[in-house]
C-alpha positions in Angstrom: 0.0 0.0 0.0 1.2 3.4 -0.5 2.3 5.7 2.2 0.3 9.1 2.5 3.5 10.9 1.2 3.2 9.1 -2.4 -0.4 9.2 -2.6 -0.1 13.2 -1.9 1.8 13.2 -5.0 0.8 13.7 -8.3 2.0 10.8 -11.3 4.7 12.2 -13.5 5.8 9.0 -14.5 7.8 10.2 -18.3 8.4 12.8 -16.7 11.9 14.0 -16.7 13.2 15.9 -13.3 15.4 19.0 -13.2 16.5 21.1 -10.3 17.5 24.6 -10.6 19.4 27.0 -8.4 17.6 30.4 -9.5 18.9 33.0 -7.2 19.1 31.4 -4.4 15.4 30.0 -5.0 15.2 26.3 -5.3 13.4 25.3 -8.5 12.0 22.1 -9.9 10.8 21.6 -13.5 9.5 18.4 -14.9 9.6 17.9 -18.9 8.3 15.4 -21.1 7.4 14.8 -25.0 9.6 16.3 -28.1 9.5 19.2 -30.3 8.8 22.8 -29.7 8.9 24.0 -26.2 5.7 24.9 -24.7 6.2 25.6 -21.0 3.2 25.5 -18.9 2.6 27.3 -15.2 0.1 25.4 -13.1 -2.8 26.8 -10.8 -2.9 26.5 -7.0 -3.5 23.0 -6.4 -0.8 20.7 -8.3 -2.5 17.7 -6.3 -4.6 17.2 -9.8 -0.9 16.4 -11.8 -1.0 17.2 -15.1 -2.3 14.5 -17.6 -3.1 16.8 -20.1 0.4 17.4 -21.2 1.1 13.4 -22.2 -1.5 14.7 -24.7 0.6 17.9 -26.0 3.9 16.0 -25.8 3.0 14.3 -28.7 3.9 17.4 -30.3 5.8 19.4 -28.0 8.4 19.6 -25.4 6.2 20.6 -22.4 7.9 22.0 -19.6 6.2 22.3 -16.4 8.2 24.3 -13.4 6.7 24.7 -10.1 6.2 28.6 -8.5 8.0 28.5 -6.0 6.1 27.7 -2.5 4.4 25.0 -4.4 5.2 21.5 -5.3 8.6 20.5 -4.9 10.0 23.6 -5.3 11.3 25.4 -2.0 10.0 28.5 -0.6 11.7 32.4 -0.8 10.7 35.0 1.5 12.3 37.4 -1.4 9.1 35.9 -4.1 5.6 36.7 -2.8 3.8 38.6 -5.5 2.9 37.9 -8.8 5.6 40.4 -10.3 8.3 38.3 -8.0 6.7 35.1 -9.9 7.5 36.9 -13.3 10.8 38.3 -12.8 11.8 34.6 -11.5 10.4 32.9 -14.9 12.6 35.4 -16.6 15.8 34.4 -14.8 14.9 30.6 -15.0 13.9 31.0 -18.3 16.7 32.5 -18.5 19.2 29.5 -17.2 17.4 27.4 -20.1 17.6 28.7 -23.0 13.8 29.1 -23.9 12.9 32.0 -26.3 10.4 32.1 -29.0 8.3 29.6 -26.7 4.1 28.9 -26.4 3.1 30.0 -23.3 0.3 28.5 -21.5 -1.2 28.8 -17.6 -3.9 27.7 -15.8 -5.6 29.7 -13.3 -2.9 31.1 -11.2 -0.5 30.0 -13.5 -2.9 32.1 -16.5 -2.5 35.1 -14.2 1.3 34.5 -14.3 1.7 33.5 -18.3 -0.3 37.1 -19.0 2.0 39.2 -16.3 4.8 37.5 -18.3 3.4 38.2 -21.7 3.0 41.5 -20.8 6.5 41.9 -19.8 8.6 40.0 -22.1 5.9 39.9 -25.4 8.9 39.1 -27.6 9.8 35.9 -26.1 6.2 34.2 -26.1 5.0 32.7 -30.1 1.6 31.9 -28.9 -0.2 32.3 -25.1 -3.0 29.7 -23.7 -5.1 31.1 -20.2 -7.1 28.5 -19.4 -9.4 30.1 -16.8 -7.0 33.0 -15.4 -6.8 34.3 -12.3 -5.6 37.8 -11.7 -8.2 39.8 -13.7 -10.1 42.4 -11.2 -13.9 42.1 -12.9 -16.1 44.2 -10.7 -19.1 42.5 -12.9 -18.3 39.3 -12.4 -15.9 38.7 -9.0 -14.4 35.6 -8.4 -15.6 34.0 -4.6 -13.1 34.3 -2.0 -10.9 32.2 -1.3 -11.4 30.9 2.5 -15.6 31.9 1.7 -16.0 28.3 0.1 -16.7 25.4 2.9 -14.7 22.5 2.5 -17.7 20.7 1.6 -18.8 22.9 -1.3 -15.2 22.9 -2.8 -15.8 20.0 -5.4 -19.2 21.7 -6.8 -16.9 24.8 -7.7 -13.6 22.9 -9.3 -16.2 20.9 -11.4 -19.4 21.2 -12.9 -19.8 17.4 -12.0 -18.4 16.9 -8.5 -17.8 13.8 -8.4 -14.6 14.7 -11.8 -13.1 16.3 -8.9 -14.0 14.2 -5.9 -11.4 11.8 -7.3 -8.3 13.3 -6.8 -9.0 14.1 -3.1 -8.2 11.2 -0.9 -11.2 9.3 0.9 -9.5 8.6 4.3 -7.6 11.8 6.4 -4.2 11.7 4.7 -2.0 14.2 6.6 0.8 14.6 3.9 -2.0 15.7 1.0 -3.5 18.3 3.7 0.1 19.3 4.1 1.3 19.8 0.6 -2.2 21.4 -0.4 -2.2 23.6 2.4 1.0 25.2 1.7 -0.1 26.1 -1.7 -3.1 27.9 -0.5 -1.3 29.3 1.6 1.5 30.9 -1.3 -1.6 32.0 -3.4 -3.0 34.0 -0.3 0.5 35.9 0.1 -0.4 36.7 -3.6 -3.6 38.2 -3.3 -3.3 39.7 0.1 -3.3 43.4 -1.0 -6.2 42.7 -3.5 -8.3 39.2 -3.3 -9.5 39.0 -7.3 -5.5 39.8 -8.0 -3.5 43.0 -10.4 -6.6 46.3 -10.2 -3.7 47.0 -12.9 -3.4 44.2 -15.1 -6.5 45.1 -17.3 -4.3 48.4 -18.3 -1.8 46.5 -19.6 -3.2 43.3 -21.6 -2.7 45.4 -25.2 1.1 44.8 -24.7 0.3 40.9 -25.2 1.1 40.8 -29.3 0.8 37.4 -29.3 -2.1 35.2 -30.6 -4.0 34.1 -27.4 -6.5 31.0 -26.6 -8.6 31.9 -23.7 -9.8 28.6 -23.0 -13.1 28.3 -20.1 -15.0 26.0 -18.7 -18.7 27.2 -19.7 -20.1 26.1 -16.2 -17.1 27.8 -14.0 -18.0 28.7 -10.4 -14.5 29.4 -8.7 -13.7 31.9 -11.9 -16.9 33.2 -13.3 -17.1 32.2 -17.0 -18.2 36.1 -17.6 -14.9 37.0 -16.6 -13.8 35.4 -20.3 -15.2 38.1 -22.2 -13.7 40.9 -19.6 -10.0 39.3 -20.9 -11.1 39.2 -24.4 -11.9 42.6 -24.5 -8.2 43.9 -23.2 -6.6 41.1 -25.9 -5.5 42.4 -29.1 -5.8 39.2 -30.5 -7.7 36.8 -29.0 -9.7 33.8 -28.8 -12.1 32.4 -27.0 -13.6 28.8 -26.3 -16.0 27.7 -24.1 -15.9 23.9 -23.2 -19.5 23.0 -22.6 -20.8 21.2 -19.2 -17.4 22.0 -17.8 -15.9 23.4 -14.5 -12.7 25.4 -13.4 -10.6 21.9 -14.0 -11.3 22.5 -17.5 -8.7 19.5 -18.2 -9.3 17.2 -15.5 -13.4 17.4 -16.3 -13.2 17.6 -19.9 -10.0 15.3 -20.8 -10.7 16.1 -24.7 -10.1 20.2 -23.9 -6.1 19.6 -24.0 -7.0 19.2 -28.1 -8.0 22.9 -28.2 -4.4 23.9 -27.1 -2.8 21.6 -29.6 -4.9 22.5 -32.1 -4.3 26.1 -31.6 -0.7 26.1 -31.7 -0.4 24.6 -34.3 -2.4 26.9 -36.2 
């Protein structure tokens, strides 16, 4: 049987490890599948893994690095705002070599692929935000983020509960609690000033040149689906796709989404 420490962990088996020194901020990245890099910046919870890119690997090189304070990457009193995030992903990117790379984020990590996008528009082909965080929308606000009960949690991550029950465990498991609750716990240090994320960011989204996916789950709870059109409307060139009967985990509910992304970079 496995311990709780292994069951806390997502599967990356394929994967392939790294570990990166990046200013004195511990890094891991995990990589798998060939051809042209797409790098990918996850959302709060990383307990869900990330299934999705086996899919894109069959066409790309996905990279998937952890913010730090999440996952197996270490922690960094010196990163704990969204422009920290960015300004790391530029050194790390840095240490690696990527330029001229698709850029894709979910949630959080679609907050942070835009903030980079934004910054560095010269190093990112084509940008996927699959249900962003980060946008202020006074029309549309997205519920805070201790005002769900734990009960209530699985009816916003998925329009059918029961696609997300499964990747919670079904007896107490102290390590998953653990792991979880630290990344909570990073994405609060985040929004802290302002709980729906950057009052600025809306400003800014014209200096994203590149092509753009914006990629929702039509039934989304934890970010209001009407929040889709708010980004659409600061993108210069954008497009958007609604996955029907669909949730936040736009992946994990609708397996079959991941083809949008693949489809759309290769366009």
């Amino acid at each position: 049987m496995l311990d709780a420490a292994a069951k806390a962990l997502p599967d990356l088996t394929g994967f392939t490890r790294s570990e990166h020194d990046i200013n004195g901020a511990r890094t891991v990245v995990h990589t798998i599948g060939s051809g042209p890099a797409l790098v990918f910046l996850h959302g709060t919870g990383t307990f869900t893994g990330f299934d999705m890119a086996r899919e894109w690997a069959a066409r790309h090189t996905v990279i998937i690095p952890y913010h730090i304070g999440f996952g197996d990457s270490g922690d960094a009193d010196a990163i704990d705002t969204a422009e920290d995030h960015v300004l790391h992903y530029m050194d790390l990117f840095d240490r690696m070599g990527l330029d001229g790379f698709d850029l894709a984020g979910f949630s959080l990590g679609g907050w942070l692929a835009a903030e980079f996008a934004i910054r560095q528009p010269q190093r990112v082909r084509r940008l996927v935000l699959v249900a962003p965080a980060g946008l202020v929308v006074a029309s549309a606000p997205a519920p805070g983020l201790f005002e769900i009960a734990p009960q209530d949690l699985p009816s916003y991550l998925a329009h059918d509960p029961a696609a997300a029950l499964r990747y919670f465990p079904q007896a107490p498991d102290p390590a998953f609690d653990a792991r979880l609750g630290r990344e909570v716990t990073s994405f609060a240090k985040l929004i802290r000033n302002e709980p729906q994320g950057n009052p600025k960011l809306a400003h800014w989204l014209h200096r994203i040149g590149a092509p753009t996916l914006v990629l929702w789950g039509a039934e989304d709870r934890l970010r209001p689906t009407a929040q889709a059109h708010a980004w659409m409307a600061g993108l210069a060139d954008g497009r958007l796709v609604l996955v029907p009967a669909t949730g936040h985990l736009v992946f994990e509910e609708t397996p079959a989404a991941a083809r949008h992304v693949t489809d759309f970079l290769a366009g």
